[in-house]
C-alpha positions in Angstrom: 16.7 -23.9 5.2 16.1 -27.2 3.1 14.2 -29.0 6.2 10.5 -28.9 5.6 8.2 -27.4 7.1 6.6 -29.2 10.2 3.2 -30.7 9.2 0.2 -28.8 9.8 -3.5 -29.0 8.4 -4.1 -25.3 7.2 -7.3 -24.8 4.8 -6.7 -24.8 1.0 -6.2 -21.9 -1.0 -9.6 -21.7 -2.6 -10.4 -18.0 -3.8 -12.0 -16.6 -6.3 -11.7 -13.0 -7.8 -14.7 -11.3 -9.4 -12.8 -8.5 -11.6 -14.6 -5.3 -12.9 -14.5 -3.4 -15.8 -13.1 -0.7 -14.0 -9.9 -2.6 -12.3 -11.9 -3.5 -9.2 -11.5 -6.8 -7.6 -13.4 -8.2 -4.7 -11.7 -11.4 -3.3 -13.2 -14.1 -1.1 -12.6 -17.5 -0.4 -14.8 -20.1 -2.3 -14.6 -22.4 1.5 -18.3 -21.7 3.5 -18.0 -20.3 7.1 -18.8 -23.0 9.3 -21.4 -22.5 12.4 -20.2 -20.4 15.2 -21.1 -19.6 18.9 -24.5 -17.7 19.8 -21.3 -15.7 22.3 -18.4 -15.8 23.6 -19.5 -16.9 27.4 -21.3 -20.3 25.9 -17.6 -20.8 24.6 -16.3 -21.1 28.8 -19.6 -22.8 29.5 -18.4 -25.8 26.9 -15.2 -26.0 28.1 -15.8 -26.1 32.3 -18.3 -29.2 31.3 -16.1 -30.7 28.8 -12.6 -30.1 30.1 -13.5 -29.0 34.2 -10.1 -29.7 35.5 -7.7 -28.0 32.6 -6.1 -24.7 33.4 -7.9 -22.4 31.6 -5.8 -18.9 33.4 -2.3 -19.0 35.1 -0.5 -15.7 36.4 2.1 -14.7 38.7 1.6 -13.9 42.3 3.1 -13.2 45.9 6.0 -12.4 46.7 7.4 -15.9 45.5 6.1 -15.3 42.0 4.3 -18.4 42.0 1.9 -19.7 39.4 -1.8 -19.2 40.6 -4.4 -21.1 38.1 -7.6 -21.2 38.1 -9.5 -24.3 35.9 -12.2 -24.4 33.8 -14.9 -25.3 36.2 -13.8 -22.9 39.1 -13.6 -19.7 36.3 -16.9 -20.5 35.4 -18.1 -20.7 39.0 -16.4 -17.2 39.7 -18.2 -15.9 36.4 -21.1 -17.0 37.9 -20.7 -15.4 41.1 -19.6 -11.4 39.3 -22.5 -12.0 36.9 -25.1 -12.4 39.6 -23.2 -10.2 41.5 -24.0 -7.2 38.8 -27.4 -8.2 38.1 -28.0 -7.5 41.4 -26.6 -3.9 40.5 -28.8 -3.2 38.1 -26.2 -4.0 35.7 -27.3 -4.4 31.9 -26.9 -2.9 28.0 -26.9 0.3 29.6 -24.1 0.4 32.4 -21.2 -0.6 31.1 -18.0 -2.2 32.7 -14.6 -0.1 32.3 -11.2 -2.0 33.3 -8.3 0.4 33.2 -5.8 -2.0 34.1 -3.1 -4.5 32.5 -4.3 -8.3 31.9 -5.1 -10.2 34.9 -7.3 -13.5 35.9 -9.4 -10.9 37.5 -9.7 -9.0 33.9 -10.6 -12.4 32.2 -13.5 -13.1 34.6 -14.7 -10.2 34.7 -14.7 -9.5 31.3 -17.1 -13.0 30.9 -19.5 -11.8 33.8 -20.2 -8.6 32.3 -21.0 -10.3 28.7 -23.1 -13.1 31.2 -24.9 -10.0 32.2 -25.3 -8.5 29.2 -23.1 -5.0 29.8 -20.5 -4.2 27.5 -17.1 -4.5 28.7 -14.6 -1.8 28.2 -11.4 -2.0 28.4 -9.0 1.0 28.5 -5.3 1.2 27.6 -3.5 1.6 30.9 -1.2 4.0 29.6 -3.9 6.5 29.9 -4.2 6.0 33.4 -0.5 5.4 34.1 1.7 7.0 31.2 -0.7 10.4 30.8 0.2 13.1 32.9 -3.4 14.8 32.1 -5.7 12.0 31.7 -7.5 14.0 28.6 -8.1 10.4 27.0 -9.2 8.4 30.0 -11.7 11.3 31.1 -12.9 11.3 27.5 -13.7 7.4 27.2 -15.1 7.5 30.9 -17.6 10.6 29.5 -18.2 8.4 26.3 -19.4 5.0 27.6 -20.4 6.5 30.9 -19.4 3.2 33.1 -21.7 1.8 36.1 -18.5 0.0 36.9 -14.5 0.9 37.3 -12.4 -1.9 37.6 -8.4 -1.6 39.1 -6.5 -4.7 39.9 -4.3 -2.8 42.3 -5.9 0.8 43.7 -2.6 2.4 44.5 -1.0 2.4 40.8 -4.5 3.8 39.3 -5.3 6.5 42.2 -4.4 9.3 40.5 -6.2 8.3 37.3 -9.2 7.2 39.3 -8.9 11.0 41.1 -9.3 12.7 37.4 -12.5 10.7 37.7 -16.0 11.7 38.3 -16.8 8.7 40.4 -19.8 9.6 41.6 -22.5 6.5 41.6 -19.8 4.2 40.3 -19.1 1.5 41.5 -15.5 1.1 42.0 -13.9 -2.2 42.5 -10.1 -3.5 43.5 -8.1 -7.0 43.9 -4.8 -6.1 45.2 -4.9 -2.6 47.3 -7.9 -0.2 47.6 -7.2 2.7 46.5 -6.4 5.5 49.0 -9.0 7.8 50.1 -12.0 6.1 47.9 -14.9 3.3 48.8 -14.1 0.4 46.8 -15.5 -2.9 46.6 -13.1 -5.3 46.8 -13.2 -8.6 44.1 -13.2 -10.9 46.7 -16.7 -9.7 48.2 -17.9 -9.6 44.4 -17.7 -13.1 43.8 -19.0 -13.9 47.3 -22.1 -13.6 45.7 -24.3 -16.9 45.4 -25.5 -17.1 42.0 -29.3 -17.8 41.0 -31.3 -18.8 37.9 -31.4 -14.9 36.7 -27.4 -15.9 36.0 -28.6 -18.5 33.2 -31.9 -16.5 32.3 -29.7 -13.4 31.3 -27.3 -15.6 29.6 -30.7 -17.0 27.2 -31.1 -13.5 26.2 -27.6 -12.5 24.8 -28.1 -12.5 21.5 -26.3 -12.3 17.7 -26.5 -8.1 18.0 -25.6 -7.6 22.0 -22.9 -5.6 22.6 -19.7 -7.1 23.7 -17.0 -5.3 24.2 -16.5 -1.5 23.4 -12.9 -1.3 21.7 -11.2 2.4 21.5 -9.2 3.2 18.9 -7.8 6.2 18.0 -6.8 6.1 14.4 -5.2 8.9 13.1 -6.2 12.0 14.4 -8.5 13.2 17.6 -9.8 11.5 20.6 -10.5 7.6 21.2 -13.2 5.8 19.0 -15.3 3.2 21.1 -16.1 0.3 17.7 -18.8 -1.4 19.2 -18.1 -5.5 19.0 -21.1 -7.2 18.6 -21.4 -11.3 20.2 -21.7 -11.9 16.7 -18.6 -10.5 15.4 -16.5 -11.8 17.8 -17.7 -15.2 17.5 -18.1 -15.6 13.4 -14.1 -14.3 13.5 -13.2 -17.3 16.5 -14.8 -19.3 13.9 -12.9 -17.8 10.8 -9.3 -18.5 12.6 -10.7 -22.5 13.6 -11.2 -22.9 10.1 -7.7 -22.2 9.4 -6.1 -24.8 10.8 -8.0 -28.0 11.0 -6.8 -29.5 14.9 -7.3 -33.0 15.5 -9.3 -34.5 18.7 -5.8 -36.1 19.1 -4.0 -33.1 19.5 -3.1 -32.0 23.2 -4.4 -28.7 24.0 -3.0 -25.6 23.2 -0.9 -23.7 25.8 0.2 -20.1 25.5 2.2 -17.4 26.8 0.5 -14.4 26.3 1.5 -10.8 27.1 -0.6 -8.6 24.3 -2.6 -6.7 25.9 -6.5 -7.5 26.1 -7.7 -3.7 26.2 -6.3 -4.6 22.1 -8.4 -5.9 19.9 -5.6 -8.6 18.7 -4.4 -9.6 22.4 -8.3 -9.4 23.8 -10.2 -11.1 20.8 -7.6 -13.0 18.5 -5.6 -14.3 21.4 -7.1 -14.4 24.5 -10.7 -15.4 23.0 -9.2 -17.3 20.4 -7.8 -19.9 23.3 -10.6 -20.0 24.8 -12.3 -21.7 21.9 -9.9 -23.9 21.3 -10.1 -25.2 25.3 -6.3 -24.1 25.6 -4.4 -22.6 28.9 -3.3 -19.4 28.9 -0.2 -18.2 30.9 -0.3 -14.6 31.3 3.0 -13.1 30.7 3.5 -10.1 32.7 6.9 -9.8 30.7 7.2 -7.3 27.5 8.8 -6.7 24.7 11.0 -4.2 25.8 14.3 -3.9 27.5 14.6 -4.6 31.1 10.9 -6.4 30.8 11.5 -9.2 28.2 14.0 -11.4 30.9 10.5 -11.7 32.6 9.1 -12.9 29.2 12.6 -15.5 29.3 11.7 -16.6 32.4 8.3 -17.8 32.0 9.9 -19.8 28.9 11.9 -21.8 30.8 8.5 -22.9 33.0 6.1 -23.1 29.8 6.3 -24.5 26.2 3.9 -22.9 24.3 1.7 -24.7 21.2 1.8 -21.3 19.8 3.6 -18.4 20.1 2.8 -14.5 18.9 5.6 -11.3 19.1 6.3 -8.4 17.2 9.6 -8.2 15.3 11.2 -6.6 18.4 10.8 -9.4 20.6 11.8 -11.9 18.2 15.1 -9.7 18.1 15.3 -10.8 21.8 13.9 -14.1 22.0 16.5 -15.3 19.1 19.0 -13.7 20.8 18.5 -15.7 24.3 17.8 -19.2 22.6 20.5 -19.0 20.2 22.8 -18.8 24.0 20.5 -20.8 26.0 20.4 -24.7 25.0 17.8 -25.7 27.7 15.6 -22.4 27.1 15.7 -23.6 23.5 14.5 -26.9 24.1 11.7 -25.4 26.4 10.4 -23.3 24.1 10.2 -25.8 20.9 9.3 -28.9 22.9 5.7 -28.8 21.9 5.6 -25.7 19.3 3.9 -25.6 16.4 3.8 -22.4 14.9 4.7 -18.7 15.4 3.4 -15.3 14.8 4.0 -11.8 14.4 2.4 -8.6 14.2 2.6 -4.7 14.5 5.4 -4.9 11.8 7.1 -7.0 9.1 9.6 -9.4 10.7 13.4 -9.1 9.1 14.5 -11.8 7.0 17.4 -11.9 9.2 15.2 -12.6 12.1 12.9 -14.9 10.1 16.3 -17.1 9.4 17.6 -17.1 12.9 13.9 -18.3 14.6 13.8 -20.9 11.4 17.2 -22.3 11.9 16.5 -22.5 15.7 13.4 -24.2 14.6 15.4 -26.6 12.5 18.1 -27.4 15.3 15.4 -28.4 17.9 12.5 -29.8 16.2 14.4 -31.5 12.7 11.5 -28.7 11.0 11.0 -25.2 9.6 7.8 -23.8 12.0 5.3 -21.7 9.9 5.2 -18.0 10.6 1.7 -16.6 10.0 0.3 -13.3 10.1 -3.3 -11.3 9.2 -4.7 -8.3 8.8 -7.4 -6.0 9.9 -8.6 -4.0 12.4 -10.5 -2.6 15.7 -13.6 -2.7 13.5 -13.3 -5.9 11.9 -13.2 -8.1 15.3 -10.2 -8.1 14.3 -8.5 -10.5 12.0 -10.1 -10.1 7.8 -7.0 -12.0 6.3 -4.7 -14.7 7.4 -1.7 -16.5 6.0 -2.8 -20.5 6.2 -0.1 -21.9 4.9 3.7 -22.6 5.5 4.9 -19.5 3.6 8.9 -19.0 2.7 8.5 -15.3 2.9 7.5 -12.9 5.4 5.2 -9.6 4.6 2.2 -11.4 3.8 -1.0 -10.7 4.8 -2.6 -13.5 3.2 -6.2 -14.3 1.9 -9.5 -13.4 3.1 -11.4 -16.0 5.7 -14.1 -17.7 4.9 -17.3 -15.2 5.1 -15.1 -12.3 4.0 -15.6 -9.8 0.8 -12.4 -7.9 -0.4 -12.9 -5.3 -2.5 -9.7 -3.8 -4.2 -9.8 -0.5 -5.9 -7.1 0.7 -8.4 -5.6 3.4 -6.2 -4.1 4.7 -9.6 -0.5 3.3 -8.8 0.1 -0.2 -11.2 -0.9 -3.1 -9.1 -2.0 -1.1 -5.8 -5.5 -1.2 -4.4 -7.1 0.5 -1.4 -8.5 -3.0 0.3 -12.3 -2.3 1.9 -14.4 -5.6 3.7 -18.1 -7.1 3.9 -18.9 -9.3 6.2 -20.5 -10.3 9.4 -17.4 -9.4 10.9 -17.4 -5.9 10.5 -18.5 -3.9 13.2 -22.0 -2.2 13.3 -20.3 1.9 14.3 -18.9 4.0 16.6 -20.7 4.5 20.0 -22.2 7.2 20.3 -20.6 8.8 16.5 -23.5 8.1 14.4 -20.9 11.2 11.8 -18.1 8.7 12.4 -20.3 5.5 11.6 -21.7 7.2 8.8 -18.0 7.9 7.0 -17.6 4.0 7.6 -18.8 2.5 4.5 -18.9 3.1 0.6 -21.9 2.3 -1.4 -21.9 -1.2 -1.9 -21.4 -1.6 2.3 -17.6 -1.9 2.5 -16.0 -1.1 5.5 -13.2 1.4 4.2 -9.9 0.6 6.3 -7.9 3.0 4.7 -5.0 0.4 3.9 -3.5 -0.3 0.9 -2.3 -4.0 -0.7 -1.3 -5.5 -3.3 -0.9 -9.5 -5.1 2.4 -11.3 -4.7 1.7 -12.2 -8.1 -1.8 -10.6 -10.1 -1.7 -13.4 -12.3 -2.2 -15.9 -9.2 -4.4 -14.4 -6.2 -3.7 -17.6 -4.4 -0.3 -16.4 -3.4 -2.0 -13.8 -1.3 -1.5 -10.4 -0.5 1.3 -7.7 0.3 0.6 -5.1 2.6 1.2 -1.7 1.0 0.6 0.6 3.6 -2.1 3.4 4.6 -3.5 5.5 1.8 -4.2 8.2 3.8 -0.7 8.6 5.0 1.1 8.2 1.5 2.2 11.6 0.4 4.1 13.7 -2.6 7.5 14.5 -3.2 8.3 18.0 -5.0 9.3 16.0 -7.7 5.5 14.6 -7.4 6.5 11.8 -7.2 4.3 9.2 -4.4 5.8 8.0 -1.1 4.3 4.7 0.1 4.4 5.6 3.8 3.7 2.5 5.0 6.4 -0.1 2.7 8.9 2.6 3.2 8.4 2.4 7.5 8.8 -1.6 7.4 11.4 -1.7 4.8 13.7 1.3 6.6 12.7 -0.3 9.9 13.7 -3.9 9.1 16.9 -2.4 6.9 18.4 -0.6 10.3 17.9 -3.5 12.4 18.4 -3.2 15.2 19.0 0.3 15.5 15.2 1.8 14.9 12.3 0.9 16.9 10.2 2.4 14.9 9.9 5.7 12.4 8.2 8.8 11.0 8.5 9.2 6.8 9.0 12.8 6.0 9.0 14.9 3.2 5.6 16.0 2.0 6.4 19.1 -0.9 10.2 18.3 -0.2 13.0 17.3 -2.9 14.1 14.1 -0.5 12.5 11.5 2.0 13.6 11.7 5.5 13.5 9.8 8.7 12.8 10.4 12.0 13.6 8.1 14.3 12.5 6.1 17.3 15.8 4.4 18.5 15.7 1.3 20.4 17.9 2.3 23.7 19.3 -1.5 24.7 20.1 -2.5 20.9 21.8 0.8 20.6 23.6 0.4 23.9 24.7 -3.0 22.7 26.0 -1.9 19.4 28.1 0.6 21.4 29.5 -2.5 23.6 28.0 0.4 26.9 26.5 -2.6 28.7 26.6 0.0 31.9 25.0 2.6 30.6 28.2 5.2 30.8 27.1 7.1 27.5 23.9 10.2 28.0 21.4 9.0 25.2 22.8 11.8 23.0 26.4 10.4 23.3 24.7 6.9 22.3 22.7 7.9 19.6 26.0 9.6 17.9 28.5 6.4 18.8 30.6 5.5 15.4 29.1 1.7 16.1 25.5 2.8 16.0 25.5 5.5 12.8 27.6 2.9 11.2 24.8 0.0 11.5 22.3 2.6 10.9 23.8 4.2 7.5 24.8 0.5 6.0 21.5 -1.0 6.4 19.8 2.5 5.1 22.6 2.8 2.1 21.2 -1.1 1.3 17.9 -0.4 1.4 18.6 2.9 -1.2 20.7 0.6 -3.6 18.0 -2.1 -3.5 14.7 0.4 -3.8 14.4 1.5 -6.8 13.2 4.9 -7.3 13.2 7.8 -5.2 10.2 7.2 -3.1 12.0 4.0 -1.5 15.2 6.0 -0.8 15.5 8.0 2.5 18.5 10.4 2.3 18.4 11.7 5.8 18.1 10.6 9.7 17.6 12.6 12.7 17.3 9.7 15.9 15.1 11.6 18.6 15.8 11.0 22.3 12.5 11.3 23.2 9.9 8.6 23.2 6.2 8.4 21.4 4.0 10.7 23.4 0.7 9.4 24.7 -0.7 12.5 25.4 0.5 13.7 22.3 -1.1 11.3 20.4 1.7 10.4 18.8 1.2 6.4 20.0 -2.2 5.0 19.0 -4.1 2.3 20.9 -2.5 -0.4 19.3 0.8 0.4 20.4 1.5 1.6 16.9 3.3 5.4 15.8 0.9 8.0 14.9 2.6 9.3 11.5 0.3 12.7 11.3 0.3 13.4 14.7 4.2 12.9 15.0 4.9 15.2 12.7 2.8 17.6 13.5 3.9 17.6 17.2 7.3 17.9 15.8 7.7 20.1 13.3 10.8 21.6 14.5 12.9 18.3 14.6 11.2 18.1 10.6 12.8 21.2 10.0 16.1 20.3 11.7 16.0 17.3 9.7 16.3 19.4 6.8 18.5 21.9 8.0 21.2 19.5 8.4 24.0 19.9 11.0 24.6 18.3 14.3 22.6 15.0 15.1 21.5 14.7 11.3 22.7 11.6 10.0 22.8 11.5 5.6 22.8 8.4 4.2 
């Protein structure tokens, strides 16, 4: 781990704290935020006249599986097409554009016609339509933003969602399959549609304040928000994450492999949005972090080397797994690679050393990790690590055009983190109670996380993330659980055993675990490659508590005091509930609603006896 890191240009670390009498400190960078885009269509416009012939979109298709890619010029002609095909509809500020379904070329294009027209786009997680058995959620967003348009790629796998629908006077459109028993317009015959000069006169009239996007998140408790993403928002952020990372007009463009999914404020604006403004190609990886779907992730690695590559911890586990065994996948994937990222939840050190030595082997240099912060209502990145950090957890430093405030939360060296800036969004569609909640009185957005200085003498070093302040709870003892560095730390410590966890013990002597197990690691540990073992037999096998109560019995001796110890597990056999709420938009556990949904498992946990593992 001596190599060095592989040369990039990030900005400087240039800050300046303004601290209160009170213990306050609002951070920002002292670098200017550098013009942006009037919108995010002017961003395709640039790059079909500059660059016509580069893949902008590439997917997977036919019964071969072969790459279909569309270029610059040819996307923008398609736009075209949609846009003038929904101006023709009447379509405008009023009459949104819903897409239910997983990324597609389709979803890209559409999603830059509607902004061309100057409707909101919408997109909706597609477990609401797929994974729900009631569709309470989808029927609640569909009420909400009250769509002139409903877009499927295939109309078979959303029929039953689209029946839960009241369709009436919608205009329902399909790529793949019509759905059964419904008029649907198929995409073909939409961008059929000759385009005329209303195309570029609506364009002229998008302006700093037109809507977007409407982006749901659910946040702790109740139905799905719809944060409103301004043209302005979006672009000032694109802007933010150029500055960076200085690329030269020498550098080839940036390819990426993306599979986060665009109804996500990260995969939709940070990713997909944020190649676009670079000019870059982006494969569409229809491959997932998960078992059974990440060989498809594997397989599009041995096709495409990324410039850049973004997972959460749990594919990491994977990738570093296969390239450490695969010498020609290896050499694929850090042919042209220049730095990694990863989200959703701190990334091992174990993991971080395995993806840097791979690094190392192939390339002769460390790769930089990097990571940010923010949120649905912040466009969404508010921090960013931009530099070649040696240690994982950061969150960084502000961008450019960013104001954090940090507010003593009362523990030594914790604040509750709030933002100003351009970037923030303007409310909650149609929640003018929710919008007004948003901000404090000096106009900062009030996230609800928690942070902390890798050093308080030094704000350059950046930032820790400390969790959620409304999650953090007491002990009987009184003393305070940090919900969210407990999660990580226990999650990371029983790799690879947990996916993911619930803290408990609110008003109890102890904290406890529930736990979301992650099946194939589990199944590995166990050496049960053929699945012989019932989920319960699996979750019990010597080889898995083992891993599980070493890693946790480390994580005790190395924590300190009692609110970084957890004294008890209970693994649960069944997964996050989207109906339940248990599973929020971003793909992240819902800690209050878990535990309210399962209270009995909280009190098993407790009880003790069969299934509870003590540490």
């Amino acid at each position: 781990m001596q190599a060095p890191f592989k040369p990039i240009d990030f900005l400087s670390r240039d800050v300046s704290a303004e601290r209160r009498a009170d213990g306050t400190i609002v951070l920002q960078s002292n670098h200017k935020l550098k013009p942006y885009q009037k919108h995010v269509p002017a961003l395709l416009a640039r790059w079909a006249a500059e660059a016509p012939d580069r893949i902008w979109l590439a997917q997977r298709r036919g019964p071969d599986r072969e790459w279909l890619k569309v270029t610059y010029a040819k996307a923008k002609k398609q736009v075209d097409a949609a846009t003038q095909a929904l101006l023709d509809r009447g379509f405008g500020p009023d009459k949104p554009v819903m897409i239910l379904s997983s990324n597609s070329i389709e979803f890209a294009l559409l999603t830059m016609a509607a902004m061309q027209a100057r409707t909101p786009v919408a997109p909706v997680s597609p477990a609401y339509s797929v994974m729900s058995q009631d569709h309470a959620k989808l029927r609640y967003v569909f009420d909400l933003i009250k769509p002139g348009l409903v877009f499927v790629q295939n109309g078979e796998i959303y029929a039953r969602a689209l029946a839960s629908l009241d369709l009436e006077g919608v205009l329902l459109v399909h790529v793949d399959k019509a759905p059964p028993k419904m008029q649907s317009l198929p995409w073909s015959e939409l961008i059929a549609t000759r385009p005329t000069e209303a195309v570029a006169a609506s364009i002229e009239q998008i302006g700093p304040k037109t809507t977007g996007k409407f982006l749901f998140t659910s946040g702790s408790t109740g139905m799905p928000k719809a944060v409103i993403n301004t043209q302005e928002m979006m672009c000032a952020n694109l802007a933010m994450g150029q500055m960076s990372r200085t690329r030269k007009a020498s550098d080839p463009p940036a390819v990426m492999l993306d599979w986060l999914p665009w109804n996500h404020t990260m995969g939709g604006n940070a990713t997909f949005q944020g190649n676009l403004a670079d000019g870059g190609t982006t494969y569409i990886d229809d491959g997932k972090p998960l078992p059974g779907l990440f060989e498809e992730t594997l397989r599009n690695l041995r096709e495409v080397s990324p410039t850049y590559f973004a997972n959460v911890p749990a594919g990491y586990a994977m990738l570093a797994t296969a390239l450490e065994n695969d010498n020609a996948l290896a050499k694929r994937f850090f042919k042209n690679l220049n730095s990694l990222a990863y989200g959703g939840a701190t990334l091992p050190d174990d993991l971080y050393q395995r993806m840097e030595a791979l690094a190392v082997k192939y390339t002769g240099y460390r790769l930089p990790f990097v990571t940010g912060w923010g949120s649905t209502e912040t466009s969404p990145t508010a921090t960013t690590v931009h530099w070649a950090s040696e240690r994982v957890g950061l969150v960084g430093l502000p961008y450019p055009g960013v104001q954090l405030k940090m507010v003593p939360t009362g523990e030594e060296g914790r604040y509750e983190l709030r933002l100003k800036s351009v970037i923030v969004t303007p409310g909650y569609h149609k929640r003018p109670d929710l919008t007004a909640q948003m901000l404090d009185e000096e106009g900062f957005y009030k996230i609800g996380d928690a942070g902390r200085f890798v050093d308080a003498s030094d704000p350059s070093l950046g930032l820790i993330f400390d969790g959620r302040v409304v999650e953090d709870f007491k002990l009987m003892s009184g003393t305070f659980v940090l919900v969210g560095t407990l999660r990580t730390a226990a999650i990371a410590a029983a790799s690879p055993v947990l996916q993911d966890a619930v803290i408990c013990g609110q008003d109890r002597e102890y904290v406890g675990l529930l736990g979301f197990p992650n099946i194939a690691a589990c199944r590995q540990l166990a050496a049960d490659s053929e699945a012989r073992l019932t989920t319960a037999e699996l979750l019990a096998h010597p080889a898995v508590v083992g891993t599980l109560k070493a890693g946790l019995a480390k994580m005790n001796a190395e924590g300190g005091g009692s609110s970084m110890h957890a004294k008890r597990v209970l693994l649960m056999t069944e997964p996050p509930s989207v109906d339940g709420n248990e599973m929020t938009d971003k793909g992240y556990i819902n800690q209050r609603a878990t535990l309210e949904r399962r209270k009995a498992l909280v009190e098993k946990l407790y009880a003790g006896g069969e299934g509870v593992i003590v540490i």
